[in-house]
Structures are given as structure tokens and as C-alpha cells.
TORDOLO-906467 format. One record per residue: residue in three letters; x, z, y of N, C-alpha, C in turn. Coordinates in Angstrom, 2 decimals. Layout:
{ALA; {X; Z; Y}; {X; Z; Y}; {X; Z; Y}},
...
END
This chain:
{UNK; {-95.89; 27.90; 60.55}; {-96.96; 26.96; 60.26}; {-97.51; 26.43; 61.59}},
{UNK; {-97.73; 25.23; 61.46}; {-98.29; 24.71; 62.92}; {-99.57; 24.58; 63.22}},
{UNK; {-99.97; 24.95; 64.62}; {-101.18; 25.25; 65.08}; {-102.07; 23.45; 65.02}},
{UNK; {-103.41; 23.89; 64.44}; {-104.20; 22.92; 64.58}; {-105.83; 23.07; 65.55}},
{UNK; {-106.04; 22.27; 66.37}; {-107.10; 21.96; 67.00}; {-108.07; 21.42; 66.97}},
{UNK; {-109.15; 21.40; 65.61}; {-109.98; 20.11; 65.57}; {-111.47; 20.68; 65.94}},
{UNK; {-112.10; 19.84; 66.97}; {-113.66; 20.18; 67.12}; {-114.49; 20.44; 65.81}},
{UNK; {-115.80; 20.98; 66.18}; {-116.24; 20.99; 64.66}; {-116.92; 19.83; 64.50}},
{UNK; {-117.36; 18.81; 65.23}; {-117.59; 17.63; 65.03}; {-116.79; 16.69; 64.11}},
{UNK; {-115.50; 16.96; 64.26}; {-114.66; 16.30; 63.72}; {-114.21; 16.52; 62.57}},
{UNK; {-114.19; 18.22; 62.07}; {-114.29; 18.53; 61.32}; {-115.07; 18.27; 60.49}},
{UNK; {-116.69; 18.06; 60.68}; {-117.40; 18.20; 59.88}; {-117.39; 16.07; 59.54}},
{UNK; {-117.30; 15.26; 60.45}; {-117.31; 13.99; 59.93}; {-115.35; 13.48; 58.58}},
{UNK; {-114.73; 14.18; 59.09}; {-113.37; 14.09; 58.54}; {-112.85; 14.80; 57.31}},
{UNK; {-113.56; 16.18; 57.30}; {-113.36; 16.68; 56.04}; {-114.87; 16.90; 55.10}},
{UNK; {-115.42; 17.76; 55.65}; {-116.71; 18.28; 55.11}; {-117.68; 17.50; 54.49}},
{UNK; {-117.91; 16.20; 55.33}; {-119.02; 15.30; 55.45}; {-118.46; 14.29; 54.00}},
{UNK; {-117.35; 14.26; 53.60}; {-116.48; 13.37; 52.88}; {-116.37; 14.46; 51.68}},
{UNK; {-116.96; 15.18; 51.07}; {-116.98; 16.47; 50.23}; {-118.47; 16.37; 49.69}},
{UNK; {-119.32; 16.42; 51.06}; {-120.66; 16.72; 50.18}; {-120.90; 15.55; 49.61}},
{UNK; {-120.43; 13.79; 50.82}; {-120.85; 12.95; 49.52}; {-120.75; 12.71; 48.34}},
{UNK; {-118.93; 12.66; 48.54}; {-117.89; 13.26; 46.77}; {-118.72; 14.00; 45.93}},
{UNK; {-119.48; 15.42; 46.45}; {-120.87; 15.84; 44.93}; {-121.82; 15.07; 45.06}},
{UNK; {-122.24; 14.00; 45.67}; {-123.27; 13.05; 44.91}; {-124.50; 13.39; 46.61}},
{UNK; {-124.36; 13.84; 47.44}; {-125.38; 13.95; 48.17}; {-125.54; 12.71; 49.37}},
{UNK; {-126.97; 12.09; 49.39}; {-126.82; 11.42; 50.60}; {-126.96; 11.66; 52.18}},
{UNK; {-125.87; 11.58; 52.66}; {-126.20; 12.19; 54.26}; {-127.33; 11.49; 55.24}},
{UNK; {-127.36; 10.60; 54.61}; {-128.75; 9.91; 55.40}; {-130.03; 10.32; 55.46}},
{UNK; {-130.30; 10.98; 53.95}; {-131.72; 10.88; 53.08}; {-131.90; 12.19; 53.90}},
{UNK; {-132.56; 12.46; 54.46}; {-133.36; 13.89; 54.66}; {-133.53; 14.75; 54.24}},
{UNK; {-134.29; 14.14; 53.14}; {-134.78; 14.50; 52.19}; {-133.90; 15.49; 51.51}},
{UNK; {-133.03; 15.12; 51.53}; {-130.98; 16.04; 50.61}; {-130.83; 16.64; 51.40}},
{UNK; {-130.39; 16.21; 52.52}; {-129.48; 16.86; 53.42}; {-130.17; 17.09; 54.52}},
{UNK; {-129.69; 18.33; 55.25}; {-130.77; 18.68; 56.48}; {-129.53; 19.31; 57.59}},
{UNK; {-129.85; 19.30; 58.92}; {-128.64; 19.58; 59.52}; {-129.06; 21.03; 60.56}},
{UNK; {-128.04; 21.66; 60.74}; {-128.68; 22.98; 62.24}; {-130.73; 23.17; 61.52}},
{UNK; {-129.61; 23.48; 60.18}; {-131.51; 24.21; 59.96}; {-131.38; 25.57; 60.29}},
{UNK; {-132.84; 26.36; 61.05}; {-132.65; 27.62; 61.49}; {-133.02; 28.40; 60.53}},
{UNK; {-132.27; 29.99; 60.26}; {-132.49; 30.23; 59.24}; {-133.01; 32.01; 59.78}},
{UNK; {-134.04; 32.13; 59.72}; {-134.30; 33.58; 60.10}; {-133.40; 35.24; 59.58}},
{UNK; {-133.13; 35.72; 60.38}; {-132.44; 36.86; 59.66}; {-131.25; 36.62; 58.18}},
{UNK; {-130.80; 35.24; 58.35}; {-130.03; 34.66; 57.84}; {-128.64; 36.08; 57.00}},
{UNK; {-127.91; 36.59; 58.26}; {-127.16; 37.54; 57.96}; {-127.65; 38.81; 57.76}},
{UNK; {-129.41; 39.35; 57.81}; {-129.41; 40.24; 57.78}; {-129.60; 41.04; 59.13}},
{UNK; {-129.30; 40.30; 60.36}; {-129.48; 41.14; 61.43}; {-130.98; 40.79; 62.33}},
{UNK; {-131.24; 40.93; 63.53}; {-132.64; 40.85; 64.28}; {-132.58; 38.89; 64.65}},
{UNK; {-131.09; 38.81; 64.93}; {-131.07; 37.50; 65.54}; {-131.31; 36.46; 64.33}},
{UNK; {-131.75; 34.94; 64.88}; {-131.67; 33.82; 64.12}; {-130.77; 33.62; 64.10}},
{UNK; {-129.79; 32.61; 62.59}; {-129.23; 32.30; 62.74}; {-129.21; 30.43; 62.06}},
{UNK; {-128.55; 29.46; 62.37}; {-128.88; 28.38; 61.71}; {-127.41; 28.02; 60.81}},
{UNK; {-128.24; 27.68; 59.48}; {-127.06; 26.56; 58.55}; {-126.65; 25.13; 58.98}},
{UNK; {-125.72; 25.09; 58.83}; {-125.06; 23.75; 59.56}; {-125.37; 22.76; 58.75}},
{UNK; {-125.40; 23.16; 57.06}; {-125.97; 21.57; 56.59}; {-127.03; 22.49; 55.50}},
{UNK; {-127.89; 22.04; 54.66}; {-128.64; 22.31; 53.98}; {-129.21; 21.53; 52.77}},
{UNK; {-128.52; 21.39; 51.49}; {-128.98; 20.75; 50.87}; {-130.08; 20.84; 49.84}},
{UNK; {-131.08; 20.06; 49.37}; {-132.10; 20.30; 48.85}; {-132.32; 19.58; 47.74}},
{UNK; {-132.58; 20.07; 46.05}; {-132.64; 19.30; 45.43}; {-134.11; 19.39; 44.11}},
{UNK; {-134.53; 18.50; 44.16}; {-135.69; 18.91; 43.31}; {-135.26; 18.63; 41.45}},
{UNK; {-134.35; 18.57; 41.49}; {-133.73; 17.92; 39.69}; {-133.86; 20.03; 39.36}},
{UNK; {-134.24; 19.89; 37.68}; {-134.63; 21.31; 37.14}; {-133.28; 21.11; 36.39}},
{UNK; {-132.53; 22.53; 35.81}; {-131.21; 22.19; 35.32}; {-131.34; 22.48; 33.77}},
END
């Protein structure tokens, strides 16, 4: 299998970013989407850690 190299920049505009819109989210709105949010004791350990995207939705299901 052949080795691949992609930044996570690139990653995230080429695959990822093209996924969350596909479920309906807008990457613009703020409001939805939030980016390098910090997330305290995230894993459980002493350190911070941050989510790379964060989506937020106020619809009740």
C-alpha cells in the first residue's frame, strides 16, 4: 500500500470540511461550527486538551 503525506490543513479543507457540510452544517456560521475549541481535561488527564471542530446545535430531537 502506498505511503501518503497530507498536512492536516489539507486534510481537514479536502476531506473532513466536505463531510461536515454533506450533514447539513455551516462552516461559516459560528454559531454551528467552532474551531481549536479548548476543552479542559478533555481525555481525562491534568493537561488541556482542544477539539478541532465543534459542532453546536440547538434543534430538540
Amino acid at each position: 500500500m502506498p505511503s501518503y503525506h497530507i498536512s492536516e490543513s489539507k486534510t481537514r479543507y479536502s476531506i473532513i470540511d466536505p463531510q461536515v457540510k454533506k450533514a447539513g452544517w455551516n462552516l461559516s456560521e459560528r454559531a454551528q461550527v467552532a474551531f481549536e475549541i479548548l476543552v479542559a481535561e478533555y481525555d481525562g488527564s491534568v493537561s488541556e486538551s482542544f477539539a478541532d471542530y465543534f459542532v453546536h446545535s440547538t434543534k430538540t430531537r
